[in-house]
MARPASE-718621 format. One record per residue (C-alpha): residue in one letter; x, y, z. Coordinates in nm, 2 decimals. Example, Ala and Ser with C-alpha at 12.3 -4.5 7.8 and 13.67 -1.06 7.14 Angstrom:
// residues 2
+-------+--------+--------+--------+
! vomar !   east !  north !     up !
+-------+--------+--------+--------+
!     a !   1.23 !  -0.45 !   0.78 !
!     s !   1.37 !  -0.11 !   0.71 !
+-------+--------+--------+--------+
// end
This chain:
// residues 194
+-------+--------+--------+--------+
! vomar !   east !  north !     up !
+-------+--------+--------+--------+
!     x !  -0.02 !   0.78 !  -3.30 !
!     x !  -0.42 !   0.71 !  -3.43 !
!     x !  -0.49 !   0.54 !  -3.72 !
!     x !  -0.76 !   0.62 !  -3.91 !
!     x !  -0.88 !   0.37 !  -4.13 !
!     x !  -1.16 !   0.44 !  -4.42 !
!     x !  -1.35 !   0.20 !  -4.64 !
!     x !  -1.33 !   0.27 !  -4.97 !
!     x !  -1.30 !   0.15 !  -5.32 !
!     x !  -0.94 !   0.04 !  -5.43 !
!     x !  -0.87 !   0.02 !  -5.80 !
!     x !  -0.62 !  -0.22 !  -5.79 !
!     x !  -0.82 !  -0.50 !  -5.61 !
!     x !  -1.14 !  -0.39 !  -5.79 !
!     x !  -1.33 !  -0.34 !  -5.46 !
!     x !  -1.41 !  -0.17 !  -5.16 !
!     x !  -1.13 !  -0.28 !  -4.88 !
!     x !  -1.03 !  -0.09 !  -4.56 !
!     x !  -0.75 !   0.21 !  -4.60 !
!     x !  -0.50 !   0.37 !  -4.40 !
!     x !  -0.52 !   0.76 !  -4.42 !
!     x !  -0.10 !   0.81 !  -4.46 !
!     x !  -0.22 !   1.20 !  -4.51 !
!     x !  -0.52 !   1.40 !  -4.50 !
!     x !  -0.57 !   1.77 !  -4.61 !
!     x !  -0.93 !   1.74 !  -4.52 !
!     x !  -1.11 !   1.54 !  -4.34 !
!     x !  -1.49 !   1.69 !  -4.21 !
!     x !  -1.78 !   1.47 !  -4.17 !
!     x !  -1.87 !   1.56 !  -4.50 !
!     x !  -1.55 !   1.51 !  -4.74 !
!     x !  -1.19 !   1.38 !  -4.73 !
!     x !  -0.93 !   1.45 !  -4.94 !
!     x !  -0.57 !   1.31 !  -4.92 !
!     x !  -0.35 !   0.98 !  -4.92 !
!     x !  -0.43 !   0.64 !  -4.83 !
!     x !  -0.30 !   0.29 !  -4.85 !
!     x !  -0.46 !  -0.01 !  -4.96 !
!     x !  -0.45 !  -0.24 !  -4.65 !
!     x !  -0.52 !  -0.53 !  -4.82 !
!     x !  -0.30 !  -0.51 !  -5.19 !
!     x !  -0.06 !  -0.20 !  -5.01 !
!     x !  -0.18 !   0.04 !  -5.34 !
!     x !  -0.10 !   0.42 !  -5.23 !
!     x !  -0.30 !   0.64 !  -5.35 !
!     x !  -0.49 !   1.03 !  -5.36 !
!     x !  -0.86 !   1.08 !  -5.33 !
!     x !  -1.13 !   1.27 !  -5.26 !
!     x !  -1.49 !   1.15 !  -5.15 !
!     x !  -1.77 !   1.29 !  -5.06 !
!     x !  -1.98 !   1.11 !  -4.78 !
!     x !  -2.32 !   1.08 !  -4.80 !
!     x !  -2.61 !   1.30 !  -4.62 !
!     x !  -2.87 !   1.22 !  -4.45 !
!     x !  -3.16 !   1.36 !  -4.62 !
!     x !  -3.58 !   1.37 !  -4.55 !
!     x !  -3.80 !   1.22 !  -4.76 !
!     x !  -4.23 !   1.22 !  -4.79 !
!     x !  -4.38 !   0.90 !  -4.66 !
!     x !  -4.73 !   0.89 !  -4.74 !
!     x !  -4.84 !   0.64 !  -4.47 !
!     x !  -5.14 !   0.40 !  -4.49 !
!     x !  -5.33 !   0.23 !  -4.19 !
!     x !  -5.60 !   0.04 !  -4.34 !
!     x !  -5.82 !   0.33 !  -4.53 !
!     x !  -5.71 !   0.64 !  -4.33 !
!     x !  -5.32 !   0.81 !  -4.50 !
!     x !  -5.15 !   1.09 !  -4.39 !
!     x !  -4.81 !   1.24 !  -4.47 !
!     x !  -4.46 !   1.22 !  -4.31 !
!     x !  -4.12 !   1.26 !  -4.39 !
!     x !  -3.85 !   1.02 !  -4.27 !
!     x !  -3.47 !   1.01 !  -4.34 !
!     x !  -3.24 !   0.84 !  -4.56 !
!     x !  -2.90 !   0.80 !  -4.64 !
!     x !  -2.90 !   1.02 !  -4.98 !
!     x !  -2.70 !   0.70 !  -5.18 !
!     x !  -2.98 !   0.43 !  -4.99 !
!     x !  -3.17 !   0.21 !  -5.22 !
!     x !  -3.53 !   0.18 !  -5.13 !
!     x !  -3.72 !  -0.09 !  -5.28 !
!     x !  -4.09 !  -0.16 !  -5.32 !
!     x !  -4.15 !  -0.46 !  -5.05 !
!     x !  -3.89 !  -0.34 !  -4.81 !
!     x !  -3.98 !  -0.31 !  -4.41 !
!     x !  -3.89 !  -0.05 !  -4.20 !
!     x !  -4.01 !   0.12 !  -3.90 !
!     x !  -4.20 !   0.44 !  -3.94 !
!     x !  -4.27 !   0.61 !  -3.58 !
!     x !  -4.22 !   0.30 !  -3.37 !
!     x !  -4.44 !   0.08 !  -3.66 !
!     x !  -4.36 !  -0.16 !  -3.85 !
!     x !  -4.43 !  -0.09 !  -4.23 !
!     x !  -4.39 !  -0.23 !  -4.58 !
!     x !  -4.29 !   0.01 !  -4.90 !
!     x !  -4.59 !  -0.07 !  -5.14 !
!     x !  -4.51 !   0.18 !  -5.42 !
!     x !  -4.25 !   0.46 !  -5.50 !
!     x !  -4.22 !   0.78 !  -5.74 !
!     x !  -3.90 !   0.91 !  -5.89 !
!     x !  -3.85 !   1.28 !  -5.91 !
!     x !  -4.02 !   1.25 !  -6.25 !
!     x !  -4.31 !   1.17 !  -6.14 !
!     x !  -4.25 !   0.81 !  -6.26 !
!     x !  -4.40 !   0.52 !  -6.09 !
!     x !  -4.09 !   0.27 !  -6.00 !
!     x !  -3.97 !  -0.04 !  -5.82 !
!     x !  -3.63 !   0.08 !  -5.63 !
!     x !  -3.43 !   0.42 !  -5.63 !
!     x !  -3.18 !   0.57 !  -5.44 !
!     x !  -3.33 !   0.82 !  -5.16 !
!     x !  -3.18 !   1.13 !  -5.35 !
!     x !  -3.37 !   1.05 !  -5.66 !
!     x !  -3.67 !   0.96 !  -5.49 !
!     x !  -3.99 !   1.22 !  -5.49 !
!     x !  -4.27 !   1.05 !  -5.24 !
!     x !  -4.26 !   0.67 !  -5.08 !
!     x !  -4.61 !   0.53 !  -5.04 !
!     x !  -4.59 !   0.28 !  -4.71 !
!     x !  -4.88 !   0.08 !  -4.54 !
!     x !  -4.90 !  -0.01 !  -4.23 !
!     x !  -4.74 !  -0.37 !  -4.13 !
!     x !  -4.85 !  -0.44 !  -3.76 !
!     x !  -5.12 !  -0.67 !  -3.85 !
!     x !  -5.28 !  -0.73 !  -4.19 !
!     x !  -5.66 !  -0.77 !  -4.31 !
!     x !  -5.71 !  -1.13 !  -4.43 !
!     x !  -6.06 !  -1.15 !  -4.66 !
!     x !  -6.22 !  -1.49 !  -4.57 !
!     x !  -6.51 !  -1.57 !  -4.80 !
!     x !  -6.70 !  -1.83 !  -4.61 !
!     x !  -6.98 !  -2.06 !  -4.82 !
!     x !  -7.28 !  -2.18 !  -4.65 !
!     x !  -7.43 !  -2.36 !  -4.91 !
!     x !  -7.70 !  -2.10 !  -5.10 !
!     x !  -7.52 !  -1.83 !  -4.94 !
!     x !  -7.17 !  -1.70 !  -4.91 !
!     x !  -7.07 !  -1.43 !  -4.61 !
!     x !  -6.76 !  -1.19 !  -4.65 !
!     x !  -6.53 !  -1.14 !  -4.32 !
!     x !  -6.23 !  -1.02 !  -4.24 !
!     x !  -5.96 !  -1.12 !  -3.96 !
!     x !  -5.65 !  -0.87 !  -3.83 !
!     x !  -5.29 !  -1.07 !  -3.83 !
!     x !  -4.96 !  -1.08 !  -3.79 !
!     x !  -4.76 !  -1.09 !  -4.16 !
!     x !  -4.60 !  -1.41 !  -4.10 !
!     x !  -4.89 !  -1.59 !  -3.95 !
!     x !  -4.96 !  -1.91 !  -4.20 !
!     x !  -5.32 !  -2.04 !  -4.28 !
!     x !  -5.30 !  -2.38 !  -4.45 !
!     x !  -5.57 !  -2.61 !  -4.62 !
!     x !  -5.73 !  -2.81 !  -4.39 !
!     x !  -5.70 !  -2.57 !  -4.09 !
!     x !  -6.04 !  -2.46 !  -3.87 !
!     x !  -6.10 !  -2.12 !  -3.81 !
!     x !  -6.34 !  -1.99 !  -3.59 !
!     x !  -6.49 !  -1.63 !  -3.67 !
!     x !  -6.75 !  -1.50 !  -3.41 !
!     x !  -6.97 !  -1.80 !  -3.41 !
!     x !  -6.90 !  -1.95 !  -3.75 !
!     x !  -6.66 !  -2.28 !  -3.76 !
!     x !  -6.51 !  -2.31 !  -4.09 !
!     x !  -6.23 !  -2.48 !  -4.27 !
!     x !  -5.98 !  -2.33 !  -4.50 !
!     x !  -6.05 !  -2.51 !  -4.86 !
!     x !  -5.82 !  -2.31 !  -5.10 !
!     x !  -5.59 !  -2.00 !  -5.07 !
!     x !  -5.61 !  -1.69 !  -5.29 !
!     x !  -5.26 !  -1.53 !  -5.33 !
!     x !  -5.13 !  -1.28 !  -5.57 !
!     x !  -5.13 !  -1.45 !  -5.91 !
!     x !  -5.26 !  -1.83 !  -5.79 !
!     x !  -5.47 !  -2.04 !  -5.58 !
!     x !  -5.31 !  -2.26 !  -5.35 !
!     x !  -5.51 !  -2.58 !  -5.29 !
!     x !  -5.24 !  -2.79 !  -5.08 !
!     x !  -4.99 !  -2.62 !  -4.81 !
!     x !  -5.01 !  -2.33 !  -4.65 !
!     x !  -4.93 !  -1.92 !  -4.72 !
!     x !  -4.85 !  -1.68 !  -4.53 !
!     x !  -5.08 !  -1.38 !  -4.47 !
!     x !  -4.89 !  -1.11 !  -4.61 !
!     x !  -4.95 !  -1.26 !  -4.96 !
!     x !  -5.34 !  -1.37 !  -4.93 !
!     x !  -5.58 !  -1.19 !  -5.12 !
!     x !  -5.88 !  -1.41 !  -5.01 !
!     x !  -5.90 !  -1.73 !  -4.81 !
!     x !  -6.19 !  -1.96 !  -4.89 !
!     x !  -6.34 !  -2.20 !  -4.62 !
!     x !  -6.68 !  -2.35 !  -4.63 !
!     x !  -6.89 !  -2.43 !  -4.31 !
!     x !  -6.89 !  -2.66 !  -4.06 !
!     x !  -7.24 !  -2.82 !  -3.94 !
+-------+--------+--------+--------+
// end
């Protein structure tokens, strides 16, 4: 005889534990209704669920300045927060904003609820450098990994310019001893070396 088992929620233990199906009247890839036991407290009881769909949802994806519009699915019950990673066409990408059907600006929704996910591109990421050369300052920019770290103290070499890394810009502070990774520099500031 086979077993089915379902994971569900059981009132008695007050969460979601593993269930024998003792009868089913239907049982689709889209609902079940019938009986099931508790297989961790042995509770019998009816129900009826309704599994979730997979559903699309518009992506408005970012490389650098150039977007364009996709659609990618979800689970309808999936919770999507700004600052998650996911891959997007064989790219790694970071949510940076979301709208609720709305038209509200939020910070995490369920897929269903959700109107438009605004992604960038994660690949690599554009660090600002800001190098000082005594009366004059030049502006560059350098193409990482995320997780790459830049501490104080470190050399960099950009094009023909030596430099080292004085103080980090990040999203609400400097940091002046350590290091940061380069998914949360705004602008790293080195000054040259003779």
């Amino acid at each position: 005889m086979d077993r089915k088992i379902i994971f569900l929620y059981c009132s008695v233990c007050g969460e979601d534990t593993e269930h024998l199906v003792l009868k089913a009247s239907k049982f689709t890839d889209k609902t079940f209704e019938g009986v099931v036991k508790c297989l961790k407290c042995g509770n019998i009881h009816q129900t009826t669920i309704r599994f979730p769909e997979e559903i699309n949802v518009k992506i408005v994806y970012s490389l650098f300045e150039k977007s364009e519009k996709k659609y990618e699915k979800f689970m309808e019950n999936e919770e999507i927060k700004v600052g998650d990673e996911f891959i997007l066409d064989g790219r790694r990408v970071i949510v940076t904003a979301i709208e609720n059907k709305e038209g509200r600006k939020i910070d995490k929704e369920i897929a269903k609820n959700i109107s438009t996910i605004w992604v960038k591109d994660f690949e690599k990421v554009k660090v600002k450098v800001s190098i000082n050369m005594g009366r004059k300052t030049l502006s560059r920019e350098l193409f990482v990994e995320p997780e790459e770290e830049f501490c104080i103290g470190d050399t960099l070499t950009i094009g023909k310019i030596r430099c080292v890394i004085h103080k980090i810009k990040i999203e609400k502070s400097f940091v002046t001893r350590g290091c940061a990774p380069a998914k949360k520099i705004v602008r790293v500031y080195a000054r040259v070396l003779e």
